[in-house]
N, CA and C atoms of all chains as a GROMACS GRO file, in nm:
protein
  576
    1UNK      N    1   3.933   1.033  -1.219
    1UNK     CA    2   3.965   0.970  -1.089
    1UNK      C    3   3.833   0.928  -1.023
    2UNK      N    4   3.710   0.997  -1.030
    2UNK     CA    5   3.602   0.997  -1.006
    2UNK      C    6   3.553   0.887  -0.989
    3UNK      N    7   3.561   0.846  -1.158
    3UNK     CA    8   3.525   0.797  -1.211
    3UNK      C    9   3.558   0.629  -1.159
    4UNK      N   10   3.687   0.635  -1.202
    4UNK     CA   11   3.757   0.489  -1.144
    4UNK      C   12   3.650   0.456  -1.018
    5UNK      N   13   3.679   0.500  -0.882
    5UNK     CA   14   3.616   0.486  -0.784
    5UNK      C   15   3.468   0.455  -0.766
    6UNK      N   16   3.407   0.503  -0.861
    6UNK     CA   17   3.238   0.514  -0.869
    6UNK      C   18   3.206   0.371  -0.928
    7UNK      N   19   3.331   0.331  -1.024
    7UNK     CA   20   3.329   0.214  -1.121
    7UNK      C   21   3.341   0.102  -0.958
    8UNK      N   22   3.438   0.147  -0.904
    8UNK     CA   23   3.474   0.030  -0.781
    8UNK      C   24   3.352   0.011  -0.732
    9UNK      N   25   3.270   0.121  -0.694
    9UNK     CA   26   3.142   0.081  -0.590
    9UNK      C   27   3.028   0.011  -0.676
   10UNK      N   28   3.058   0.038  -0.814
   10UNK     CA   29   2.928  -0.029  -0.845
   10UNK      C   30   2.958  -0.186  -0.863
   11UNK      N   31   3.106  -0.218  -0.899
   11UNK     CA   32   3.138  -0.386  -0.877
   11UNK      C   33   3.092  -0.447  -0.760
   12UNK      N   34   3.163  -0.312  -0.654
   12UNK     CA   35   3.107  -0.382  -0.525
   12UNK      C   36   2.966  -0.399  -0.502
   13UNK      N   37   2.866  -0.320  -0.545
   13UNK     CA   38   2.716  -0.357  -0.568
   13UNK      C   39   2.706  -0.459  -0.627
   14UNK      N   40   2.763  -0.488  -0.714
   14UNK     CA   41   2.707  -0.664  -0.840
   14UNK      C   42   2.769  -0.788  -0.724
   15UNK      N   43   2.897  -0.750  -0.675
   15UNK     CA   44   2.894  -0.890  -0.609
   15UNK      C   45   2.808  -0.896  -0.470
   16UNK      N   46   2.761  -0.768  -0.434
   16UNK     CA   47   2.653  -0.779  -0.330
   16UNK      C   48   2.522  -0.874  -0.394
   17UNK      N   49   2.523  -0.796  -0.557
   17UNK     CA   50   2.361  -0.885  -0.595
   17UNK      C   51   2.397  -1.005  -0.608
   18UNK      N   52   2.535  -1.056  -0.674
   18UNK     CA   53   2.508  -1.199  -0.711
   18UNK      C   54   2.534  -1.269  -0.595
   19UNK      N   55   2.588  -1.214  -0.456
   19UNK     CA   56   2.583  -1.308  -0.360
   19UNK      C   57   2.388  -1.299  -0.319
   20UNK      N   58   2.366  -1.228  -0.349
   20UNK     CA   59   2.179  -1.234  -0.304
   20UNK      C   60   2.101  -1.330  -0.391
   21UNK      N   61   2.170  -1.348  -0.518
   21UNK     CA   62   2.168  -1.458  -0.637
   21UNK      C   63   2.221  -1.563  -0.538
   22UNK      N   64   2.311  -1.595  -0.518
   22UNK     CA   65   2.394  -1.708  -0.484
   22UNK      C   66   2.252  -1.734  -0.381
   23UNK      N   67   2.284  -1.703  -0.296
   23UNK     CA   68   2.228  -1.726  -0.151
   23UNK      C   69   2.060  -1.754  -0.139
   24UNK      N   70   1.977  -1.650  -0.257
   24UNK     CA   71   1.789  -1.630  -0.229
   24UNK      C   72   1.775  -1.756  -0.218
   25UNK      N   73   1.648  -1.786  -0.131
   25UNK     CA   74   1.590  -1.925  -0.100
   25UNK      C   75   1.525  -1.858  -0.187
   26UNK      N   76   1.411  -1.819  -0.246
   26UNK     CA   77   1.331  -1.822  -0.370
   26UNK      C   78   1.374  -1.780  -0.449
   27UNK      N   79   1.349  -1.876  -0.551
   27UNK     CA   80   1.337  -1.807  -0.701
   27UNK      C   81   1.339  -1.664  -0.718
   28UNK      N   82   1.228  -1.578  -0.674
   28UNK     CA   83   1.194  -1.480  -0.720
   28UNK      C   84   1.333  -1.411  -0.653
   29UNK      N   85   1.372  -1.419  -0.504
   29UNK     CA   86   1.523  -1.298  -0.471
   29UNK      C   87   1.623  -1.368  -0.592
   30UNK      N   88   1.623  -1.475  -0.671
   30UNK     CA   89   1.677  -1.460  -0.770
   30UNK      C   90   1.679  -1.341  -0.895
   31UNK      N   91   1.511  -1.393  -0.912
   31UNK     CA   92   1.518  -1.306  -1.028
   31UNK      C   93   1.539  -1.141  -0.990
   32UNK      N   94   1.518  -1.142  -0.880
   32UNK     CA   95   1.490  -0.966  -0.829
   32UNK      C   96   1.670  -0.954  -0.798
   33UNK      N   97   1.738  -1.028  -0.807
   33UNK     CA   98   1.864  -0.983  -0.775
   33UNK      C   99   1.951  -0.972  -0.967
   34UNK      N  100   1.898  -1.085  -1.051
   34UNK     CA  101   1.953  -1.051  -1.184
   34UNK      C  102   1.869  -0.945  -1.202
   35UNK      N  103   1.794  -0.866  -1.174
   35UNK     CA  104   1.741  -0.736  -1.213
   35UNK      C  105   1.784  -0.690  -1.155
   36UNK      N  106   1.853  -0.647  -1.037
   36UNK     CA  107   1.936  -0.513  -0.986
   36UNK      C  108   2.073  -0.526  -1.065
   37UNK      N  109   2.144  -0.656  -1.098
   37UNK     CA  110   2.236  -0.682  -1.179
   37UNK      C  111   2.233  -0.624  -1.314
   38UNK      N  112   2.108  -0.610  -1.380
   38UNK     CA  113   2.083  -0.584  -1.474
   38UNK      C  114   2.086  -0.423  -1.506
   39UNK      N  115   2.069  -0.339  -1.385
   39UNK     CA  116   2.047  -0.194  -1.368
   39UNK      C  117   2.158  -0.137  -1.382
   40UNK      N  118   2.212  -0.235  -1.279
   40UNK     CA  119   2.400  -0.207  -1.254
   40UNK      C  120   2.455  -0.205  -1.393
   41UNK      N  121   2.420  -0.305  -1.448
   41UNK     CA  122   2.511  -0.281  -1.570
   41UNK      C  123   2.493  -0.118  -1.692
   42UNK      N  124   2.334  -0.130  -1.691
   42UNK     CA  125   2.334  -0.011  -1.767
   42UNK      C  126   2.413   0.102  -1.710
   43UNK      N  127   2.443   0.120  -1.564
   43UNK     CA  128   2.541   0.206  -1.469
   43UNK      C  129   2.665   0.232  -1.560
   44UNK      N  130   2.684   0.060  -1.539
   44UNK     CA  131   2.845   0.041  -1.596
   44UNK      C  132   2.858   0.140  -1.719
   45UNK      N  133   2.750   0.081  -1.818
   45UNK     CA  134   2.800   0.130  -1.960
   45UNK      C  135   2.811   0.270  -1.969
   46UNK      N  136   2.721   0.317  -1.863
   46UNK     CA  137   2.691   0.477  -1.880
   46UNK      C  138   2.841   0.486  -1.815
   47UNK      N  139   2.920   0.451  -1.722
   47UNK     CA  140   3.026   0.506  -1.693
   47UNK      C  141   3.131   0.488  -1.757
   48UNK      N  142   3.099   0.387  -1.868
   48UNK     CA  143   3.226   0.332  -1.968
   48UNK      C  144   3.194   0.470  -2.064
   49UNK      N  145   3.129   0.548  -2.092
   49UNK     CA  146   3.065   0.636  -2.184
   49UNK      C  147   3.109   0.746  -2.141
   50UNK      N  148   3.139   0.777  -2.026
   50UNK     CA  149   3.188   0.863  -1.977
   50UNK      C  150   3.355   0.906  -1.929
   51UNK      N  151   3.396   0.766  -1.941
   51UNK     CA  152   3.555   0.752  -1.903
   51UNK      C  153   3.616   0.712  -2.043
   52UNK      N  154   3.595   0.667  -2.152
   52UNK     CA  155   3.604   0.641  -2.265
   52UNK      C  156   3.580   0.828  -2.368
   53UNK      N  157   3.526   0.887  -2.289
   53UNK     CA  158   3.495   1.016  -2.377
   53UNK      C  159   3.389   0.979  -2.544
   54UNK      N  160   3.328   0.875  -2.547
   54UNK     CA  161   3.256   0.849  -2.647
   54UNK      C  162   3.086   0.857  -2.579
   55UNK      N  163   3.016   0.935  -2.671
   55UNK     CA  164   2.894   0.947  -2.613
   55UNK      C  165   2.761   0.868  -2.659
   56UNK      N  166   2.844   0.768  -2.778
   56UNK     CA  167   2.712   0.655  -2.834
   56UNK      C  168   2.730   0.534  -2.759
   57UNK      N  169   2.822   0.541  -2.644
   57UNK     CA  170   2.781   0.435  -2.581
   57UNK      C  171   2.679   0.428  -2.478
   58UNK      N  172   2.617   0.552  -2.488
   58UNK     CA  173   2.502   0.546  -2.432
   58UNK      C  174   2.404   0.524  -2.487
   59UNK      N  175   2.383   0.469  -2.610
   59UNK     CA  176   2.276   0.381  -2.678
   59UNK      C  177   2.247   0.256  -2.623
   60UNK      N  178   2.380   0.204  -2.607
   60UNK     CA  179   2.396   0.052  -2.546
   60UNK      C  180   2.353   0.070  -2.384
   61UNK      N  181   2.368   0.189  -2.358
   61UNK     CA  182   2.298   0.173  -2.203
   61UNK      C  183   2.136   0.170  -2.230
   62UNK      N  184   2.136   0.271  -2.346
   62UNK     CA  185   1.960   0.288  -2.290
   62UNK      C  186   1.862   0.101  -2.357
   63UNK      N  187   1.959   0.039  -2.466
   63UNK     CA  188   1.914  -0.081  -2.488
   63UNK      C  189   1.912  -0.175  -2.431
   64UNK      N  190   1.999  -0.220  -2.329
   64UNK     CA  191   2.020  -0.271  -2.192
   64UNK      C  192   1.928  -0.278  -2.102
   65UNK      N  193   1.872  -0.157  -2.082
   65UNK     CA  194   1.802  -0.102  -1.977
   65UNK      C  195   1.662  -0.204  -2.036
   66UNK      N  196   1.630  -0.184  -2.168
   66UNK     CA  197   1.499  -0.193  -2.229
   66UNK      C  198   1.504  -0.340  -2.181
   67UNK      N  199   1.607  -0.391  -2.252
   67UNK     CA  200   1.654  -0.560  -2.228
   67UNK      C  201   1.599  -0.635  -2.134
   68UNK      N  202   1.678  -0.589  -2.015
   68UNK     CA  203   1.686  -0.608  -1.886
   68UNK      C  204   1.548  -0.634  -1.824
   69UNK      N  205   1.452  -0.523  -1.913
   69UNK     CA  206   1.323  -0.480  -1.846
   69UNK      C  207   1.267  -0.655  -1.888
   70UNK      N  208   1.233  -0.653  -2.033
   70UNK     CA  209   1.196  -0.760  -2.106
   70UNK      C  210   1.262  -0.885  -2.030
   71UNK      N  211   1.373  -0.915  -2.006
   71UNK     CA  212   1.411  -1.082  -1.946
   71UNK      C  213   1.370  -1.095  -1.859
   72UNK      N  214   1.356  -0.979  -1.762
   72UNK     CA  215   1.289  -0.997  -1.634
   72UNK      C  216   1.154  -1.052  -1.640
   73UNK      N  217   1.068  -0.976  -1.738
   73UNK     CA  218   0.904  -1.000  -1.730
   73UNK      C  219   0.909  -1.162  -1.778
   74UNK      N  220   0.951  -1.154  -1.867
   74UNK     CA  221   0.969  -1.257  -1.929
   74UNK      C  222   1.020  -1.440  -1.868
   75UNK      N  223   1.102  -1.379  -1.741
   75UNK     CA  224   1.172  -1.484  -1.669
   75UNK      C  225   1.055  -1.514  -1.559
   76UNK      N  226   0.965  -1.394  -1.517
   76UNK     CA  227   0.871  -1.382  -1.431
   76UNK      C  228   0.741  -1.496  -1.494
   77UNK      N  229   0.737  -1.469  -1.656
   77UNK     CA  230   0.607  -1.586  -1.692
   77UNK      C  231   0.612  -1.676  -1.669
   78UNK      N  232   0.786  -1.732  -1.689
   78UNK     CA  233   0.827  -1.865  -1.652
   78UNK      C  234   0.760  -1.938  -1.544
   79UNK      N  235   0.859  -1.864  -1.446
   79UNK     CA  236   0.828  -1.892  -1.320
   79UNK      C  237   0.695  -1.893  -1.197
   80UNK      N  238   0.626  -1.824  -1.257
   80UNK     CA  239   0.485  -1.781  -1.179
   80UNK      C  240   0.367  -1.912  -1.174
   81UNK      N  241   0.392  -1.950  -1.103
   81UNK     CA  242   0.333  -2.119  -1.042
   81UNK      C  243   0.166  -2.106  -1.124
   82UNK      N  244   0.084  -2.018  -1.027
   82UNK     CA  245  -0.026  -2.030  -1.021
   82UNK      C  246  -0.074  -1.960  -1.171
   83UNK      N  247  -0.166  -2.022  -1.272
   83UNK     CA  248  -0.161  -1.953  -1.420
   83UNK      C  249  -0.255  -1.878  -1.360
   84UNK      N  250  -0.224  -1.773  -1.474
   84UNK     CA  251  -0.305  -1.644  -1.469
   84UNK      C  252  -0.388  -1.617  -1.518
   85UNK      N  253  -0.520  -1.560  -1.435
   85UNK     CA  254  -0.663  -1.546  -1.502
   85UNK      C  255  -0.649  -1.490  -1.646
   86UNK      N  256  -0.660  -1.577  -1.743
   86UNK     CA  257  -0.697  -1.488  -1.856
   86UNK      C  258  -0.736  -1.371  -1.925
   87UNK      N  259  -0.672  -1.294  -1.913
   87UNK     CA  260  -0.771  -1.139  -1.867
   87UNK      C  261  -0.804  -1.106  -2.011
   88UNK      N  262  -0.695  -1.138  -2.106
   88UNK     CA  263  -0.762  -1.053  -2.263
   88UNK      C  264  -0.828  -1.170  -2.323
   89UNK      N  265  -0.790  -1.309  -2.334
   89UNK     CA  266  -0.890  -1.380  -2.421
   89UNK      C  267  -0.998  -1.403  -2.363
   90UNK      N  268   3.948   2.255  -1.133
   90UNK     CA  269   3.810   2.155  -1.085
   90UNK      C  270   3.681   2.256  -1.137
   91UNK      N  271   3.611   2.239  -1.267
   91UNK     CA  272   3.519   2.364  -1.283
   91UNK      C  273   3.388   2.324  -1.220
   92UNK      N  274   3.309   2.428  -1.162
   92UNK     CA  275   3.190   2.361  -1.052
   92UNK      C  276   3.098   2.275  -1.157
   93UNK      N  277   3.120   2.228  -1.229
   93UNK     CA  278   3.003   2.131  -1.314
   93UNK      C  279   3.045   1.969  -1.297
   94UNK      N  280   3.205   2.020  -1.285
   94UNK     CA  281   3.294   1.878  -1.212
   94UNK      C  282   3.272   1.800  -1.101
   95UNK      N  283   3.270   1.933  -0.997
   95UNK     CA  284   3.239   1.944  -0.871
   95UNK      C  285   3.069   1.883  -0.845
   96UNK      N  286   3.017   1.913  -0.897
   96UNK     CA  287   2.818   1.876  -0.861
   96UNK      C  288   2.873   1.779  -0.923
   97UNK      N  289   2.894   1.680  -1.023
   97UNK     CA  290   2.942   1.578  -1.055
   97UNK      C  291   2.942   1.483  -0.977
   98UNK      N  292   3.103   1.505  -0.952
   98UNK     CA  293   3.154   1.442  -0.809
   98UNK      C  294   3.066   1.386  -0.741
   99UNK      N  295   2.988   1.507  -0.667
   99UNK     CA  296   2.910   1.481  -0.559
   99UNK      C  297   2.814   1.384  -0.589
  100UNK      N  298   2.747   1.393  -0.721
  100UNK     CA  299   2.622   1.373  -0.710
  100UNK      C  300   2.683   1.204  -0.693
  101UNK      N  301   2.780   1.190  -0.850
  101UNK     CA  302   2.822   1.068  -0.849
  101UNK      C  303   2.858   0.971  -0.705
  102UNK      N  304   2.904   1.075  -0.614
  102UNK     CA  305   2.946   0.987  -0.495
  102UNK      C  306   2.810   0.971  -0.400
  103UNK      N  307   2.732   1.029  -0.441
  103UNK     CA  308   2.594   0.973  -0.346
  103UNK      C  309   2.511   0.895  -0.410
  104UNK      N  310   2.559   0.914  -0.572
  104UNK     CA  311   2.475   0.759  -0.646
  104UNK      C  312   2.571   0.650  -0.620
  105UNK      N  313   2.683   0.656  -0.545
  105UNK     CA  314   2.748   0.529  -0.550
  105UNK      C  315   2.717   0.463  -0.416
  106UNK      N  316   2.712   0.553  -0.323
  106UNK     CA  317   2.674   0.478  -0.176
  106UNK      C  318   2.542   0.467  -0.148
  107UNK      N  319   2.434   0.468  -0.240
  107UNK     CA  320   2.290   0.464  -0.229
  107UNK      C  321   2.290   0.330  -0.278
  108UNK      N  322   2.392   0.320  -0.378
  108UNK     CA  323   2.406   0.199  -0.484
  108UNK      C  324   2.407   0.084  -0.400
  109UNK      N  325   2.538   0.115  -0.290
  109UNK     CA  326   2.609   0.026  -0.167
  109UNK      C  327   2.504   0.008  -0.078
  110UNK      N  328   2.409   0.094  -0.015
  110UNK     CA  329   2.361   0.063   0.096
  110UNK      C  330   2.236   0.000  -0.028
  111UNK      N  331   2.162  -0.010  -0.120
  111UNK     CA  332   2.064  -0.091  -0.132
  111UNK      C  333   2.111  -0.198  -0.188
  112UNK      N  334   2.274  -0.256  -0.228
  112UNK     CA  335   2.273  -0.393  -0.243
  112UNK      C  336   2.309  -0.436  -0.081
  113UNK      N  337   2.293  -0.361   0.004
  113UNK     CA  338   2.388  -0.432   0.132
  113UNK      C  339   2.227  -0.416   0.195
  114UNK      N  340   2.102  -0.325   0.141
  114UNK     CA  341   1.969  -0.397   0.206
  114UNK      C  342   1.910  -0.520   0.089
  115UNK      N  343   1.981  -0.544   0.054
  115UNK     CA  344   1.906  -0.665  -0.060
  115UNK      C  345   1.925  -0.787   0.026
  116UNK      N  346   2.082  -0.764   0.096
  116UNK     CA  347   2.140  -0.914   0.166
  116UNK      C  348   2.089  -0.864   0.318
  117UNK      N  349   2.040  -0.790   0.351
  117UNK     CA  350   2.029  -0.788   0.511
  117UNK      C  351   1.904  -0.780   0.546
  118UNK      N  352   1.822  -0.775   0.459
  118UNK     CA  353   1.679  -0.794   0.496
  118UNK      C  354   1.613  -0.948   0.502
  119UNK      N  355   1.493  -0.942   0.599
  119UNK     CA  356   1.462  -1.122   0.618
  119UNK      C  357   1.415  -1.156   0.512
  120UNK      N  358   1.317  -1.128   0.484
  120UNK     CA  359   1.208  -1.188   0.387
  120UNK      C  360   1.182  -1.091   0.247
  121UNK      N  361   1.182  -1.165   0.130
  121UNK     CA  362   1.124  -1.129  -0.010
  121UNK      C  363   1.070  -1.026  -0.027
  122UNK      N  364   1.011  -0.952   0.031
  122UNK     CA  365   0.907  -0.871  -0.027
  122UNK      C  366   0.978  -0.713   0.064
  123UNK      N  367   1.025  -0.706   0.187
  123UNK     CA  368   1.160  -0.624   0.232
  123UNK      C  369   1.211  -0.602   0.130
  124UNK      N  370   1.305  -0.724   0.102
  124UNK     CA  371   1.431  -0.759  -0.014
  124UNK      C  372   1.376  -0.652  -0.165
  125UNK      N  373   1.260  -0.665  -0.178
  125UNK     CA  374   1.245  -0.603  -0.335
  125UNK      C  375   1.193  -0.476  -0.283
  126UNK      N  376   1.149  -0.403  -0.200
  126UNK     CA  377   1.155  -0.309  -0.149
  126UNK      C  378   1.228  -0.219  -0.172
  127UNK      N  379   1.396  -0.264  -0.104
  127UNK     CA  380   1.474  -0.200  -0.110
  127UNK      C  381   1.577  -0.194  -0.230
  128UNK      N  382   1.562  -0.315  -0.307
  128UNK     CA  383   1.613  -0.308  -0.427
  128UNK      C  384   1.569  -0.190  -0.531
  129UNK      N  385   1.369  -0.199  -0.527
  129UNK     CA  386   1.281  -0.152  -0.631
  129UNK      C  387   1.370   0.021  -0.617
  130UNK      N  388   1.329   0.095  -0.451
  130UNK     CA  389   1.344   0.171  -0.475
  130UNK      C  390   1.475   0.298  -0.451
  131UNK      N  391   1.577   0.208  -0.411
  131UNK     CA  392   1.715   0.214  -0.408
  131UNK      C  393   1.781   0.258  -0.534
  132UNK      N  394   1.766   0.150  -0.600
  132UNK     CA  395   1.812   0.138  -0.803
  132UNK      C  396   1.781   0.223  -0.843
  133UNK      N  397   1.645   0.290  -0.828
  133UNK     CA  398   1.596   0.356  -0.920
  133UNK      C  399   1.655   0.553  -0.851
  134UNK      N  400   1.661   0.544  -0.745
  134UNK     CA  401   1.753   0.659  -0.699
  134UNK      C  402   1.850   0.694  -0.770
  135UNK      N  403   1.954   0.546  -0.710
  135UNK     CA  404   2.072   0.598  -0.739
  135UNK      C  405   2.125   0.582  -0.888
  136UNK      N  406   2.048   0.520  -0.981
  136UNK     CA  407   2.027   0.564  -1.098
  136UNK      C  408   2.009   0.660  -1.139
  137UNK      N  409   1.926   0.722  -1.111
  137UNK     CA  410   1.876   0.874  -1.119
  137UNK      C  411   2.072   0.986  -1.065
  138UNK      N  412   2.037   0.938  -0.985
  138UNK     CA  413   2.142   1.009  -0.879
  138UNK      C  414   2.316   1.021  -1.014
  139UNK      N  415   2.336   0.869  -1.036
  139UNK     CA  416   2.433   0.842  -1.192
  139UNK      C  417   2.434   0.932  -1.244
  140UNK      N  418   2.336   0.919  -1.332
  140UNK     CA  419   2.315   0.972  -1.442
  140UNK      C  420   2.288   1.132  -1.424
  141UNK      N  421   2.250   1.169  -1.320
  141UNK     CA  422   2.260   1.336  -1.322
  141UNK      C  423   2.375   1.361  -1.334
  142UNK      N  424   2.483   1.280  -1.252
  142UNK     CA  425   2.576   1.304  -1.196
  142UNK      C  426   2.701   1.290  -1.347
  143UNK      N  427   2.652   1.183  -1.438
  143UNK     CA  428   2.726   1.164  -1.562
  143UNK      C  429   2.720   1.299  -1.663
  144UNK      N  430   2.575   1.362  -1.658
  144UNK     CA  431   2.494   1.462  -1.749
  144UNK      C  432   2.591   1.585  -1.680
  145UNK      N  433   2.603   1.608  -1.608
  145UNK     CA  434   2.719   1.691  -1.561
  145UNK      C  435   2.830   1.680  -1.585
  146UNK      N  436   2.891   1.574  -1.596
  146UNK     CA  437   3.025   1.490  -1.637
  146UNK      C  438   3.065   1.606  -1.760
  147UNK      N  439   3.019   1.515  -1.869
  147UNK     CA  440   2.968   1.565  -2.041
  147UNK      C  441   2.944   1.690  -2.075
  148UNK      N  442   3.013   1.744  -2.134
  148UNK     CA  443   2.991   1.894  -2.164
  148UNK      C  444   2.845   1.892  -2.261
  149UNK      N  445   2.707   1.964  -2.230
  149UNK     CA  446   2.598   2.010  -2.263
  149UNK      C  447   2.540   1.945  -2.406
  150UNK      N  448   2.473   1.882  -2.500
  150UNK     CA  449   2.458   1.825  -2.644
  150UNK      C  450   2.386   1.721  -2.606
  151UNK      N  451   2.396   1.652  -2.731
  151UNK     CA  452   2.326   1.523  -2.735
  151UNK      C  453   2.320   1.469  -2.610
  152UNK      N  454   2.464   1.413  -2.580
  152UNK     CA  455   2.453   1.324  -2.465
  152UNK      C  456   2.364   1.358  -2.370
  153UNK      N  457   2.334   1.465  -2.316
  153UNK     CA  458   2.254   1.532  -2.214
  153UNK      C  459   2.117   1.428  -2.227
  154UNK      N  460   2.084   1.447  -2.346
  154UNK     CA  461   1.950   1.412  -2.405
  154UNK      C  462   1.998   1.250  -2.366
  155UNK      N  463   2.074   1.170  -2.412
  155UNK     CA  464   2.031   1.028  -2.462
  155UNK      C  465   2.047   1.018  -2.280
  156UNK      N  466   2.150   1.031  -2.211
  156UNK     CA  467   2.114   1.021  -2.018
  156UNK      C  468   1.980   1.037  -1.993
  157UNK      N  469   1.874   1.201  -2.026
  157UNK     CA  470   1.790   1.207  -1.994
  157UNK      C  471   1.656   1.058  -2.026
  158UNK      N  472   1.728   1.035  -2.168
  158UNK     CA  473   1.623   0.926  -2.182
  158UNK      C  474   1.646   0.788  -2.079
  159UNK      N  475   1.763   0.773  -2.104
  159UNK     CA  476   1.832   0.670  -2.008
  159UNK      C  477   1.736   0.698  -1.902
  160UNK      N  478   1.742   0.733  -1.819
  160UNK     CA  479   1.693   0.783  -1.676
  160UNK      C  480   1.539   0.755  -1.718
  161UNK      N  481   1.441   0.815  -1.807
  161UNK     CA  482   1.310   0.824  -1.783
  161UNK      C  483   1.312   0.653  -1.818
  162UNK      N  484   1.394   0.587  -1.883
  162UNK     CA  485   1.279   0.435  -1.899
  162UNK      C  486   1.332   0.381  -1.793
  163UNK      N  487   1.481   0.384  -1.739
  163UNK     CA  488   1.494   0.299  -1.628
  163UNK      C  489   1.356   0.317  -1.525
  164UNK      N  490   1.351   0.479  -1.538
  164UNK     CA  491   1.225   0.535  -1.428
  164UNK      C  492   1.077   0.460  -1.443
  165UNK      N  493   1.092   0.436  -1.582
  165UNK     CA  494   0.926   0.362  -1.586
  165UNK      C  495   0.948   0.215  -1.575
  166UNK      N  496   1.095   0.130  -1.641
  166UNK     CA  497   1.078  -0.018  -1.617
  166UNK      C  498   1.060  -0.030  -1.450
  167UNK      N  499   1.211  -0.019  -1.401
  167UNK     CA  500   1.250  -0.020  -1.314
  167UNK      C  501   1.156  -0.091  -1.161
  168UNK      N  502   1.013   0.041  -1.142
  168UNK     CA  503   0.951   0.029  -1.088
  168UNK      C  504   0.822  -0.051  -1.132
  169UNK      N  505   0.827  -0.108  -1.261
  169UNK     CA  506   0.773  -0.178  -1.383
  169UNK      C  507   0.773  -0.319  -1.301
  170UNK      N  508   0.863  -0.375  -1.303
  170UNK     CA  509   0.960  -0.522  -1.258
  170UNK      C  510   0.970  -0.542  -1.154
  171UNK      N  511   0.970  -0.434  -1.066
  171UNK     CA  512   0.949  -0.482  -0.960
  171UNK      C  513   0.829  -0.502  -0.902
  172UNK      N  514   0.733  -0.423  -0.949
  172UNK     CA  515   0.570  -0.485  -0.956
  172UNK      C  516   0.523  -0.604  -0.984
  173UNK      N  517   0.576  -0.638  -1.069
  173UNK     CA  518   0.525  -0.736  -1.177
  173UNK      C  519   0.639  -0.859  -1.085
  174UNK      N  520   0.744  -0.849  -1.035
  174UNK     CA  521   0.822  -0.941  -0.966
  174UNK      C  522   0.654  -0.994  -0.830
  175UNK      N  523   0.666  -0.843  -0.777
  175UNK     CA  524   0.560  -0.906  -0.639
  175UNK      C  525   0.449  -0.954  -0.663
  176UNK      N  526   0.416  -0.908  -0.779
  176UNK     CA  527   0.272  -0.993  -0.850
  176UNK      C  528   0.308  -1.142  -0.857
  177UNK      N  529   0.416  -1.183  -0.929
  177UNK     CA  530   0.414  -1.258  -0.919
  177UNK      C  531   0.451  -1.386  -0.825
  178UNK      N  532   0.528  -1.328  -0.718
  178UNK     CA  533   0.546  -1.353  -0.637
  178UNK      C  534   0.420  -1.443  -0.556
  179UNK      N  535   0.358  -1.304  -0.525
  179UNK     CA  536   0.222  -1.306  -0.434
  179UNK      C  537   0.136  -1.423  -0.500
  180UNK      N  538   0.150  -1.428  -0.647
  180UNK     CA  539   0.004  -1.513  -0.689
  180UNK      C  540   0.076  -1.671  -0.732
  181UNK      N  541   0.243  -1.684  -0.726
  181UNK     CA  542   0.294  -1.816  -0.659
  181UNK      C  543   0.271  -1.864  -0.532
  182UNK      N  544   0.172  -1.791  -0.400
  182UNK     CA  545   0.175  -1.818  -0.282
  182UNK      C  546   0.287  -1.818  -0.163
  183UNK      N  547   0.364  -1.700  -0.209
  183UNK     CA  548   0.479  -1.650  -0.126
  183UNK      C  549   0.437  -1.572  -0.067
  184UNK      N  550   0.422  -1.571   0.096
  184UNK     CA  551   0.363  -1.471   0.174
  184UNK      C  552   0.415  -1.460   0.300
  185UNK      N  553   0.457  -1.373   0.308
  185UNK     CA  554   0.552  -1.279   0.420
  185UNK      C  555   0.451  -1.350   0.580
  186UNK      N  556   0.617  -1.368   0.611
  186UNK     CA  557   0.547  -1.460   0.759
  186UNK      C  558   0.496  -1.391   0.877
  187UNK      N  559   0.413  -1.393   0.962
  187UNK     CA  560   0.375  -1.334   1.048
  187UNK      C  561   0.449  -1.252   1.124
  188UNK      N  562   0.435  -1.113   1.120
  188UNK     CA  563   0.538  -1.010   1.189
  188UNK      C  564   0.643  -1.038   1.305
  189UNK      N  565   0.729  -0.983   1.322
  189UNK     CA  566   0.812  -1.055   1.460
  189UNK      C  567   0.908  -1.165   1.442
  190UNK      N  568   0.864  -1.272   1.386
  190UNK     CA  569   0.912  -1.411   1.364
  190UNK      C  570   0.973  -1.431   1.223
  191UNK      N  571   1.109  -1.307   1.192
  191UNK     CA  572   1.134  -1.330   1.075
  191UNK      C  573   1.229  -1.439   1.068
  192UNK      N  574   1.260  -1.506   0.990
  192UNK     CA  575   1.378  -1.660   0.959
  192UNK      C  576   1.492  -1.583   0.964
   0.00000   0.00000   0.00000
């Protein structure tokens, strides 16, 4: 029963982020909002893992998580106007 | 209801409204750098807060372990990305407007 309910608040968190998606005048409250989106979800899976009674679906949370980390940085090179001092070559 | 249920519960219901109040400071704050503030260190709570709260769920074994890991990388990206968000932010020339006069 907990469970159900905990599942409700965290939907209600994602459509909080993607209206902060919808809405950021910058880019970046974009990207900083598909990264709380992105957290949320590993949430999700961990609670699908838990209401499902299967405990390898918490693999898929902890790979998610890694994911999430990576698109972000990654979406961040994109976007980052000013290039960056060269620091290792 | 055995008390492992119970701390559960709880914990779960204070990772869910930590969850609520930092997407409801994501949309109610003025400016960018607020905004990831409360995202950076909100998430990473009530994440924490989850997942204790799941590790309780689960009767004692593996799972214990793969949550615990869960939890330590969210713990190191987490606050990872959102660094690396204001970095980049900051060195696109996004800069928080003079105090008082938020949009």
């Amino acid at each position: 029963m907990i469970l159900f309910v905990v599942a409700v608040a965290v939907l209600l968190s994602i459509v909080f982020a993607l209206l902060r998606a919808f809405l950021g005048p910058t880019v970046f409250d974009r990207i900083l909002a598909v990264n709380s989106f992105g957290t949320k979800t590993v949430l999700l899976i961990a609670l699908l893992a838990a209401a499902s009674g299967r405990g390898d679906y918490l693999d898929l949370a902890l790979l998610y998580a890694l994911l999430n980390f990576i698109g972000t940085v990654a979406l961040l090179r994109y976007t980052e106007q000013a290039p960056r001092r060269q620091e290792g070559s | 209801m055995s008390l492992a249920h119970l701390f559960s519960t709880v914990l779960l219901g204070t990772g869910a409204a930590m969850l609520i109040i930092g997407s409801v400071g994501i949309n109610r704050f003025p400016h960018f750098y607020s905004r990831l503030h409360a995202a950076g260190v909100v998430d990473t709570v009530a994440a924490g807060l989850f997942l204790a709260g799941l590790a309780l769920y689960f009767d004692p074994g593996l799972v214990t372990v793969k949550l615990l890991l869960v939890f330590v990388f969210l713990l190191f990206t987490s606050p990872t990305a959102c660094h690396a968000l204001a970095r980049a932010a900051y060195s696109s020339g996004l800069r928080e407007p003079a105090a008082g006069d938020d949009r």
